[in-house]
N, C-alpha and C positions, 0 to 999 in steps of 0.2 A: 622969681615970680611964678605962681603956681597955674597951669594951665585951667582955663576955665571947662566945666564938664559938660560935656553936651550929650544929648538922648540923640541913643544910637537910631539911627534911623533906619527903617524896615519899608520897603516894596511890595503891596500885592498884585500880582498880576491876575483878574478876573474878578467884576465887583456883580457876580450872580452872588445867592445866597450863602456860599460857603466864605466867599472872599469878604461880604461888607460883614458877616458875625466873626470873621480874621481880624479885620479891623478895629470892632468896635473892642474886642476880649485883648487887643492890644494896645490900644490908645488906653484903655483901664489900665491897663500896667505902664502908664506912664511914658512909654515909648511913641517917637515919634514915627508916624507914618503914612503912607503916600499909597492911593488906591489906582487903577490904572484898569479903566473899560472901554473897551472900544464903540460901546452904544452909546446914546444921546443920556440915558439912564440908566443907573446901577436896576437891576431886575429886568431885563427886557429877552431875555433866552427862555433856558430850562428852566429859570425862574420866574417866569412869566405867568402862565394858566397850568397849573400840575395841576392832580390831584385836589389837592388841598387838604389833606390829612394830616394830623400830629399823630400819627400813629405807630406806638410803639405794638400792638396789638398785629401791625403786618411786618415786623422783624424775619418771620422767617425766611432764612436765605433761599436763592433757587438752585443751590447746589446737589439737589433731591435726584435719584436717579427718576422719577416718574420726570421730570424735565426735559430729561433726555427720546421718553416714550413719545412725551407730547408733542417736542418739538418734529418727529418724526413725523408723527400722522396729520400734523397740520401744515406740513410743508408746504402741502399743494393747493391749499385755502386760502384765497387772496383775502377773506373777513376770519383766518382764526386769528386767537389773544395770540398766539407766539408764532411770528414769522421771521426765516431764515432766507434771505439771498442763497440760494447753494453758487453760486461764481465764487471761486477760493480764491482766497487772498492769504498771503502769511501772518499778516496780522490776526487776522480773522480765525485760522487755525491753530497759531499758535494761544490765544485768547480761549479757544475751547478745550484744547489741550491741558491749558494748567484749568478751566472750570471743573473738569472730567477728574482730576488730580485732586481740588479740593472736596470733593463729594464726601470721602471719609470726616470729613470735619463740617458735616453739615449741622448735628446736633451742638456740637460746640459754638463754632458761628453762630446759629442762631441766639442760642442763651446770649450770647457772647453782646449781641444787637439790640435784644429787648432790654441790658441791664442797658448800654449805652443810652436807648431811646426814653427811658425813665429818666435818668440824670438829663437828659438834653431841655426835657419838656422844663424843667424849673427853673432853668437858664430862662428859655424862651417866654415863659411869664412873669418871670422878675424882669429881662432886659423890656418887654412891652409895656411893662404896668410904670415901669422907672421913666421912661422916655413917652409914655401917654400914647402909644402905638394904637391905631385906631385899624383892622385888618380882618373886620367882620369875623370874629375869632367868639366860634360856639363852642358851649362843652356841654355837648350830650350825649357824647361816645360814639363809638364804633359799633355798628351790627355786622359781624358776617352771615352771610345766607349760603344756604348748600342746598340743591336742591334734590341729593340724593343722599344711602347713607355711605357709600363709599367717599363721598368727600366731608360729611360731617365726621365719621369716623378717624376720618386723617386730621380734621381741625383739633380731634380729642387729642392725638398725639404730640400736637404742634402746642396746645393749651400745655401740657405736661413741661414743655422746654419753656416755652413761655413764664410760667408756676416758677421752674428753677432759676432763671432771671429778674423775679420779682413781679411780674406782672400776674394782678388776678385777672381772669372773665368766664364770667359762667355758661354754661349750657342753657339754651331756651326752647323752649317749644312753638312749634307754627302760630300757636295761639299768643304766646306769651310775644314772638316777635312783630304779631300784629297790635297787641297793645303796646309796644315798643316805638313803631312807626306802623300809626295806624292806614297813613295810603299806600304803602306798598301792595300791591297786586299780584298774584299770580300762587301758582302752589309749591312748597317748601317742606323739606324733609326737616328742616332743624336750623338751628343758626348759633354763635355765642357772641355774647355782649360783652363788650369795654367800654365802662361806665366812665373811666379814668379819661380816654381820649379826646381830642378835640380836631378842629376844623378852622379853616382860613383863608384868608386871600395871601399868597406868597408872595404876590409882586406888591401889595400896601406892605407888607410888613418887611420886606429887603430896603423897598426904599423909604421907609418909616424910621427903618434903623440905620441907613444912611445919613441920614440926615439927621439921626443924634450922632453918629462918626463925628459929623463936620463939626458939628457943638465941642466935640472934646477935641476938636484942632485936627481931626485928619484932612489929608489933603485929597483929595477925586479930581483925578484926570479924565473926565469922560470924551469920548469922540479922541480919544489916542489907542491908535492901535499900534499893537506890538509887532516888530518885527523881529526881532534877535533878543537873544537875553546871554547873558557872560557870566561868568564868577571865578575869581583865582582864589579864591576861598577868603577872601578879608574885604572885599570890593566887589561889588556886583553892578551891573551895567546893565540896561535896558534902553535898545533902541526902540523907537516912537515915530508914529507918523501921525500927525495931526495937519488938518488942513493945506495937505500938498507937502507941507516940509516935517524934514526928517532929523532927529535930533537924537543922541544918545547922553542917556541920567544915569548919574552913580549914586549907589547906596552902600548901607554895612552889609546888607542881611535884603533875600529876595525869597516871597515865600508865590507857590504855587498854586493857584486856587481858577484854574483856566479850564475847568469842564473836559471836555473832550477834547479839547485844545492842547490839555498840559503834556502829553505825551510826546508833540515833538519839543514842546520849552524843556519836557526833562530830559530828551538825548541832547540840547546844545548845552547842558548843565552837566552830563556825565554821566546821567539816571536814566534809568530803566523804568518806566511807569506805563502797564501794561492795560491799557486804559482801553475800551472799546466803547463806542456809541450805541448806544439801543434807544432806537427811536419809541417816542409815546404819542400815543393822541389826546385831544381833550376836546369838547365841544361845553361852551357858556350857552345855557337856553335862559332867554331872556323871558321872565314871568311878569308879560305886559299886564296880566289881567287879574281879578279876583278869584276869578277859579283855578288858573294856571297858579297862582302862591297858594292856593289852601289844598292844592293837590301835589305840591309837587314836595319832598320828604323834608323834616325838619333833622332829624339824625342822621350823621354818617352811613352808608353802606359801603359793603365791600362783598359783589358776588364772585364766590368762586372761580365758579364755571367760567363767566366772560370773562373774568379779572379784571371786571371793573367796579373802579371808586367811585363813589360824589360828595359830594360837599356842598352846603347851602350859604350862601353867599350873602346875606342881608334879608330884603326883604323879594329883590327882584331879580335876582341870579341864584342858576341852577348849574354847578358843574359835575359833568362826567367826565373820566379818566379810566386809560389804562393801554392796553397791547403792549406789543415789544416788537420791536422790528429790528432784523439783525443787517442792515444793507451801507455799513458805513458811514460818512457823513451827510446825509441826505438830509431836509428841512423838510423838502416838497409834499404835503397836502396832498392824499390821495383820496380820491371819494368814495375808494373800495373799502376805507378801512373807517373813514366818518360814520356811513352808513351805519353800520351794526350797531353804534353809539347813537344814534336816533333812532333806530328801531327798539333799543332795548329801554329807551324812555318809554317811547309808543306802548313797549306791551307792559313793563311794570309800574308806570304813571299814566294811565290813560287822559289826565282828565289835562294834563299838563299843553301845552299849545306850545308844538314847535315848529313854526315859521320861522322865528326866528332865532335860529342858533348861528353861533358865532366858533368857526372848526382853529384849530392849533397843533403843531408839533412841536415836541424838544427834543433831546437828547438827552439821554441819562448815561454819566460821567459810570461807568460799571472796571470793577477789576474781577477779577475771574472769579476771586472766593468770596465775593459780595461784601469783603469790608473795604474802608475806606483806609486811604494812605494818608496818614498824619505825622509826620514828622519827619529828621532830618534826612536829608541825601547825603551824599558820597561829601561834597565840599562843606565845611566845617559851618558857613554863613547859609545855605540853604535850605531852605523846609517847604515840605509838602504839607496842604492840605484840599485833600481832592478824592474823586472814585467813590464820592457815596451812592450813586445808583440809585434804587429807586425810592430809599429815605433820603434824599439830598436835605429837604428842609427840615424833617424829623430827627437828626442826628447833629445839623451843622450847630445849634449851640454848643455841644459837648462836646463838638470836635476842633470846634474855634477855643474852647478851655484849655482843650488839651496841646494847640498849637502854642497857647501864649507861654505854656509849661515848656514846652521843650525849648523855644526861645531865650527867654527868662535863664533858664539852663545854661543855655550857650553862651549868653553875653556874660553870666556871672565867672564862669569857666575860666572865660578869658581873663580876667583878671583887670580888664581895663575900669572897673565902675561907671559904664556906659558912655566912657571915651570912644569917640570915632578914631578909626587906626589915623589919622593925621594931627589928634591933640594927645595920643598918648604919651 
């Protein structure tokens, strides 16, 4: 009698944005599999209040030696966009060592990010439009602003790697970017436009697409947190703690998708995953009013100089994003670094009423050469998909593709036709 076939069953550890479009680009392939967050809901971290940007349009890496200038002179500025803890740590060193190492491959990386983030976006609006994903999701593109021409001049340069990865946007004039988004305020050397881009809510649409997961059978362990993880390379193990008791699950195949977390799941796996946290801020201004929605912008931004984003959120949310904070795992809310995010409403939306904003951090999952780690480790059942940095949400369809590809891979490789190593 011939043994019956069963779908190999696959583990993700981390059900932020990378881990539920893990899921979902695998459950498509047929395979069975088991999602495992430790929040009450898939979206509740880094993928909570970002940015909001689909923005293949901000690809370029920060591997640029001006990074290194900047991070310099803004050391000592508790409100600049790029702040460094200087207290050394070896993680923290080694992490800038190999940043410092990829700078020659900054032009490449980049291309390298915008072809990714063009493929990512068609994923992302076929898997929302299939599953009826509702995530306040505009497309009216991206405007960057520069308010000098040393930094339009650089965005010409960054257009030209952009151009060789496929992405158009054009050059505009002050004028031209006030008829773009006519409430922005203030004076502007130049800006370029990405007509192509869009915008969204990242935590509707994680857990939008969660919950088409569960439709195609995946499993979500929410409120289990992980304590250990194993693999002899045919068998993988995850210990769990859910409500006081602790219990360890086997699978074929365990893939990584743990944010800033995964770094120590990849040394008890074998792997080296050189992962550092950079913290972000975001503040939600709530547009209780008539005049606060007809002033506050309907297009994407992305200034330069602060390095920050927003995105328009419906009819009554206004979000800002951006900094980077280099200080390890830290969550904590500082109101040194809120600030400059309500002030820079105040001065480029005046008419906008912020009483009431609502402050956020995350962590952005970063590897030193600003791509992201997608695929197999050292044991033959393990896969990464993790380190996307500051496109977590802009890249994770294309990187969930590209996860179910290496997979798919593996299990054909073996030869079992998706037999578990116990009915081979």
């Amino acid at each position: 009698m011939k043994n019956p076939i069963v779908k190999r069953h696959i583990v993700i550890v981390g059900g932020g944005i990378t881990g539920v479009t893990s899921a979902y680009a695998l459950a498509q392939q047929g395979l069975q599999v088991t999602l495992i967050e430790k929040n009450r809901y898939p979206g509740m971290e880094t993928s909570y209040a970002n940015g909001g940007q689909l923005s293949a349009s901000n690809a370029e890496v920060w591997t640029h030696p001006s990074t290194l200038v900047k991070g310099l002179k803004w050391m000592l500025k508790s409100d600049a966009p790029l702040l460094m803890n200087p207290a050394p740590t070896w993680h923290k060193l080694s992490w800038m060592a190999e940043f410092v190492a990829a700078i020659p491959k900054y032009k490449d990386n980049t291309i390298a990010t915008a072809q990714l983030a063009i493929q990512s976006r068609e994923h992302h609006f076929a898997w929302a439009q299939a599953e009826g994903i509702d995530f306040d999701h505009k497309r009216e593109g991206i405007l960057h602003i520069y308010r000098d021409k040393k930094g339009f001049d650089h965005a010409g340069e960054v257009s030209k790697l952009l151009a060789q990865g496929g992405l158009p946007r054009r050059a505009v004039t002050p004028d031209e970017m006030k008829a773009i988004e006519p409430t922005l305020q203030g004076q502007y050397y130049g800006g370029y436009f990405t007509e192509s881009d869009s915008t969204g809510d990242i935590h509707k649409f994680t857990f939008g697409l969660a919950k088409a997961c569960e439709r195609l059978g995946v499993k979500i362990l929410t409120e289990h947190q992980v304590l250990n993880v194993a693999s002899n390379g045919q068998t993988a193990t995850v210990q769990v703690q859910h409500q006081g008791q602790s219990e360890t699950l086997s699978f074929d195949s365990i893939v990584i998708c743990a944010g800033v977390h995964g770094r120590k799941l990849a040394e008890q796996l074998g792997d080296r995953l050189n992962i550092y946290p950079v913290k972000g801020y975001s503040i939600t201004v709530g547009l209780n009013d008539a005049t606060s929605q007809a002033a506050a912008p309907q297009v994407s931004l992305l200034d330069d100089e602060t390095k920050l984003v927003t995105s328009r959120l419906g009819t009554d949310r206004f979000r800002v994003a951006g900094t980077a904070e280099f200080n390890g795992i830290d969550l904590d809310i500082r109101a040194d670094r809120i600030k400059p995010l309500v002030n820079w409403v105040n001065q480029c939306f005046p008419g906008v009423d912020t009483r009431r904003v609502e402050p956020w951090a995350g962590l952005r999952p970063m590897m030193p050469n600003m791509l992201p780690r997608v695929g197999a480790g050292k044991k033959a059942n393990v896969f990464y998909n993790t380190g996307h940095g500051h496109l977590g949400w802009t890249l994770s369809a294309i990187t969930a593709h590209q996860l179910a590809g290496h997979v798919m891979a593996s299990v054909q490789d073996n030869g079992r036709s998706f037999l578990s190593p116990a009915h081979a």
